[in-house]
N, C-alpha and C positions, 0 to 999 in steps of 0.2 A: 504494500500500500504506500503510496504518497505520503511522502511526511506533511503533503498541506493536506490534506484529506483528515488529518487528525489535529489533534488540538491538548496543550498542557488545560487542564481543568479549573476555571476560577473558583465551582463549587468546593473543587477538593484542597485544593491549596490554600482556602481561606481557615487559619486558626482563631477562634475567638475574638473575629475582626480585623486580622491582623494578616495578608500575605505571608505565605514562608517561602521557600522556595527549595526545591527537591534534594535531598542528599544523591549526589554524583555519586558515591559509592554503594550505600545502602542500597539503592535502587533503580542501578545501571539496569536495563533491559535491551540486548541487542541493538547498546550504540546508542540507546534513546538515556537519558536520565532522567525523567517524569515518568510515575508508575502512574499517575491517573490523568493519561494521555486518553483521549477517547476519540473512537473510530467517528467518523461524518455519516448519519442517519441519511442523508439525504443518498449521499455515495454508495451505501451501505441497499437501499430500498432500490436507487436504479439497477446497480450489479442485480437484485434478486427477481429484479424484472415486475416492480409493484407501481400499478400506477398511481400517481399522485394527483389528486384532485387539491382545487386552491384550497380548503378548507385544510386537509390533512395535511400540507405543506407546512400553512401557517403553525399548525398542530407541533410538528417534527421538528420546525425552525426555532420554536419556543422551547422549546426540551432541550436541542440541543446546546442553545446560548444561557439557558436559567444562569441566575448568580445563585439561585439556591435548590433544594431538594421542590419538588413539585408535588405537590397532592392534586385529583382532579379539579376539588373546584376552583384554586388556583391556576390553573392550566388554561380550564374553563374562562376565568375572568381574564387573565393576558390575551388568550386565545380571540375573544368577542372586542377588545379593542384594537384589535387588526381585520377583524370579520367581526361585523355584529350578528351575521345570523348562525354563525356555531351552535349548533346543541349539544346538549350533556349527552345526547348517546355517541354522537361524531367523536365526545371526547375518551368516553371508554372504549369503542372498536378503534377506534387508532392505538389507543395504550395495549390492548388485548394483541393488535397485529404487532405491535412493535414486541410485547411479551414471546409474544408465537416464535418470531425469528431471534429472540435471543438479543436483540437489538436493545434495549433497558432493562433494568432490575428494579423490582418492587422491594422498597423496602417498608419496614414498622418505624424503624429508628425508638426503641422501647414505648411503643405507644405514649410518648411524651404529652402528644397533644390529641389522645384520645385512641379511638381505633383508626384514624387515617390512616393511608397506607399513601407512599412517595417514593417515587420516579425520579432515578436519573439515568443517562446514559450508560452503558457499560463504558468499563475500562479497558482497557488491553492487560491489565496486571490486576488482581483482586487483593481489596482494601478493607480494614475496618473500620467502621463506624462509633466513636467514641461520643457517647450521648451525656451531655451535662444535665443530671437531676435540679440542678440549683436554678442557672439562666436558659437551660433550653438547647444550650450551642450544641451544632453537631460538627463534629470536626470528623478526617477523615486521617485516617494512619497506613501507611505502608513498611513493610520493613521485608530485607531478606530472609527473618527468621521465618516470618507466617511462612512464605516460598518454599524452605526447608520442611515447614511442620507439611505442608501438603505432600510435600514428598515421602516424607516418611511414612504420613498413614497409607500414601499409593503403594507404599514397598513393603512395610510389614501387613497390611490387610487385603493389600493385591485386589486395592480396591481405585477403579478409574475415577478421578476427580474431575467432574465437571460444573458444578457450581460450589460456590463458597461464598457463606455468609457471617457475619459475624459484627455482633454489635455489643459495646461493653458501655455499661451503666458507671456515671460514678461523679466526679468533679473534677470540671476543667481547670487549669492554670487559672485560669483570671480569678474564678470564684475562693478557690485554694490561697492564692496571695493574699485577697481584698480579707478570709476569713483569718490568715494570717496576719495583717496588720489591725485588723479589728480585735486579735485575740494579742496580741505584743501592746495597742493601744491601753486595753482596756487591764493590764497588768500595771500598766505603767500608772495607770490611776489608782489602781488599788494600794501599790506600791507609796504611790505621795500619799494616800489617806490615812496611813497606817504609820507614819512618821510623826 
């Protein structure tokens, strides 16, 4: 594939608001170093020979640009201010076709914000999802070891790996520091009252 055909991820590489930018080592891929490079749906749908009507375009072009994770009725609402006449079924049979071909991954992202379930595009390399209980963030993690664990259970369980999911619950940096300077603060007063 074309290296313009694919794209480093804004969804994935954002931490806690913050840009990071990919470890060169950690997560060399065949000369690439962004593991959540992601294939072009558009490229991706012609190769498989689907045709695209404007509505499902707009559909595909919004998926693939999100700054964030997509639930349908999100989708839904970008979608109708490109196309006001979109309906919610155009939005689940586009999600269902792109599912079919492997093309996006549904995720829960720990039901943070209910049972929604949210869309993004595949990667070329599988990631997890690190879900903040405190503010919501979901950041996204790649490392050589997960690459390794896949390997492993393929060799000792002599079992073919083809999807891999994985989402851990818990507290991101920001909330971890801020409860860290909240908890060094609020010592330090205890500290003066007690003099």
């Amino acid at each position: 594939m074309a290296s313009s055909a694919a794209c480093c991820d804004c969804v994935a590489t954002k931490m806690a608001g913050h840009s990071i930018s990919c470890d060169p080592v950690a997560t060399k891929v065949e000369g690439k170093t962004c593991p959540f490079e992601r294939r072009s749906l558009l490229d991706e749908l012609a190769a498989k020979g689907v045709r695209l009507t404007t509505q499902r375009r707009v559909l595909v072009e919004i998926i693939q640009s999100a700054a964030q994770h997509l639930d349908a009725a999100s989708l839904l609402h970008l979608a109708r201010q490109r196309e006001p006449n979109i309906d919610r079924a155009t939005v689940y049979r586009t999600i269902e076709l792109l599912k079919k071909l492997r093309l996006i991954d549904e995720l829960d992202l720990m039901h943070l914000q209910g049972e929604k379930h949210y869309y993004e595009v595949k990667t070329l390399r599988d990631h997890v999802h690190l879900a903040c209980f405190q503010c919501g963030a979901i950041e996204e993690f790649s490392s050589a070891l997960f690459e390794r664990l896949k390997g492993e259970i393929s060799n000792q369980a002599g079992f073919e790996v083809k999807v891999t999911r994985l989402e851990v619950g818990g507290r991101c940096r920001s909330c971890r520091d801020a409860a860290g300077r909240a908890t060094h603060t609020e010592g330090a007063l205890q500290a003066a009252l007690h003099q």
